[in-house]
N, C-alpha and C positions, 0 to 999 in steps of 0.2 A: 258235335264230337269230331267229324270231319274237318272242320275248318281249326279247333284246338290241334287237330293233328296235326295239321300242315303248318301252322301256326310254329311247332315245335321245330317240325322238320327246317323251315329255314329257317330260324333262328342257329341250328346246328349248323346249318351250311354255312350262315353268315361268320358265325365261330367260325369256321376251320378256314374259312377265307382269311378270316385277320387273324388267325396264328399263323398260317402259310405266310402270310406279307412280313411278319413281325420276325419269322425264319429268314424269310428272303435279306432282311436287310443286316441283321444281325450277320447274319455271314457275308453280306457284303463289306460290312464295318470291320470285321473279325479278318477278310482278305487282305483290304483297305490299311491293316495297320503291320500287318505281315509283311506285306511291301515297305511299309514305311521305315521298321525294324530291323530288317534284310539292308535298307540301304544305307541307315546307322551304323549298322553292324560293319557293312564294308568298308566305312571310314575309317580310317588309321586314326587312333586320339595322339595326336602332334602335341607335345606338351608346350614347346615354346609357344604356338597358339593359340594354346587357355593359358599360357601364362600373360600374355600380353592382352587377350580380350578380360582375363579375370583384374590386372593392372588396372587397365581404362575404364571396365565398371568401376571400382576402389575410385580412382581420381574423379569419376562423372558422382559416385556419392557424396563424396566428400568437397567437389563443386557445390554441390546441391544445398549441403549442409554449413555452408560457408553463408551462401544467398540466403539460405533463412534466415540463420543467424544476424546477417544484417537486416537483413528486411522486418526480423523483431527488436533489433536494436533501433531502426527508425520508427519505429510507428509508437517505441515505448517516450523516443524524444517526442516526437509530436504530439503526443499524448500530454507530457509535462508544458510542451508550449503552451497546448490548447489550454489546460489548467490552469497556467500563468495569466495568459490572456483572458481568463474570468476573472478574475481576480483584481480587484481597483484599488485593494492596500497596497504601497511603495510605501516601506519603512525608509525614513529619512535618516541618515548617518553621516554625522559627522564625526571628525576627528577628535572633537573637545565635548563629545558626549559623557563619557566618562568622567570626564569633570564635571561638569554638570548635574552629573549625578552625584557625585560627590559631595560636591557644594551644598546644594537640594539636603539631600539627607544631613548633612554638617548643621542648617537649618533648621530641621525637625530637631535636631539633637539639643542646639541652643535652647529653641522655643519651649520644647519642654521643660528643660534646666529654670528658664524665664518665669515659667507658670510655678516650679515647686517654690524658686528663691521669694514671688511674689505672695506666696503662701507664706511661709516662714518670718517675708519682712512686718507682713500686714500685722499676725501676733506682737512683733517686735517692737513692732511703731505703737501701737495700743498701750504694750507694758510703758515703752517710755513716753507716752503723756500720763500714763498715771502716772510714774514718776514725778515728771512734769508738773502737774497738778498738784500733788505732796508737796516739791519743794518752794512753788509758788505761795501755795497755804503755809510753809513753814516760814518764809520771808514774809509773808503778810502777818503771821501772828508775831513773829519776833520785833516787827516796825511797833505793831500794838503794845508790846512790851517795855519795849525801847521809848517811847513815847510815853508812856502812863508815869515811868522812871522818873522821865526826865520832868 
């Protein structure tokens, strides 16, 4: 039980030691800015200079914001170069491509025309040999005729 007591007892002294320190500084800090405030206070606020420190901040941001700005304008070109520079397609251009492509399609346009007209003649050509064939058979029966007459 004795040694519980004592036990307590400094633990309470060890308290009141670290709040007394915790006092001591606090009022040191609380001194500390007293002075500090005292000798704000006794400055005169001169307008012309926070006008001119407030100017020179403005300009040193707006430096600042200049530099990034470029400095993201370069890294977005490098970015495209590096991209380029993967890249092993070079579209070849010339000036008479467009012709060429014209032509080209002019082409397809013919060849199909080519394929319907080859369509169309083949029926055509068929119709007139049998034609063909009729009038041959009708010159041959009419010789037979002519001949049996005669």
């Amino acid at each position: 039980f004795d040694a519980l007591y004592c036990d307590s007892k400094h633990r309470r002294a060890r308290m009141a030691m670290i709040v007394a320190n915790k006092q001591r500084q606090e009022e040191k800090e609380f001194q500390r800015r007293q002075r500090k405030s005292s000798s704000m206070s006794s400055k005169s606020l001169d307008i012309q200079q926070w006008g001119s420190k407030y100017d020179a901040a403005i300009e040193q941001r707006r430096q600042r914001e200049k530099e990034r700005a470029a400095r993201r304008l370069l890294q977005h070109k490098e970015a495209q170069e590096e991209e380029l520079r993967e890249c092993s397609f070079r579209p070849s251009l010339h000036p008479d491509q467009g012709a060429r492509r014209r032509v080209a399609q002019s082409r397809l346009k013919l060849r199909e025309l080519g394929r319907k007209l080859d369509a169309k003649q083949g029926v055509l050509m068929k119709e007139l040999d049998k034609y063909h064939q009729e009038e041959q058979q009708c010159v041959a029966r009419l010789k037979r005729e002519l001949s049996a007459e005669l």
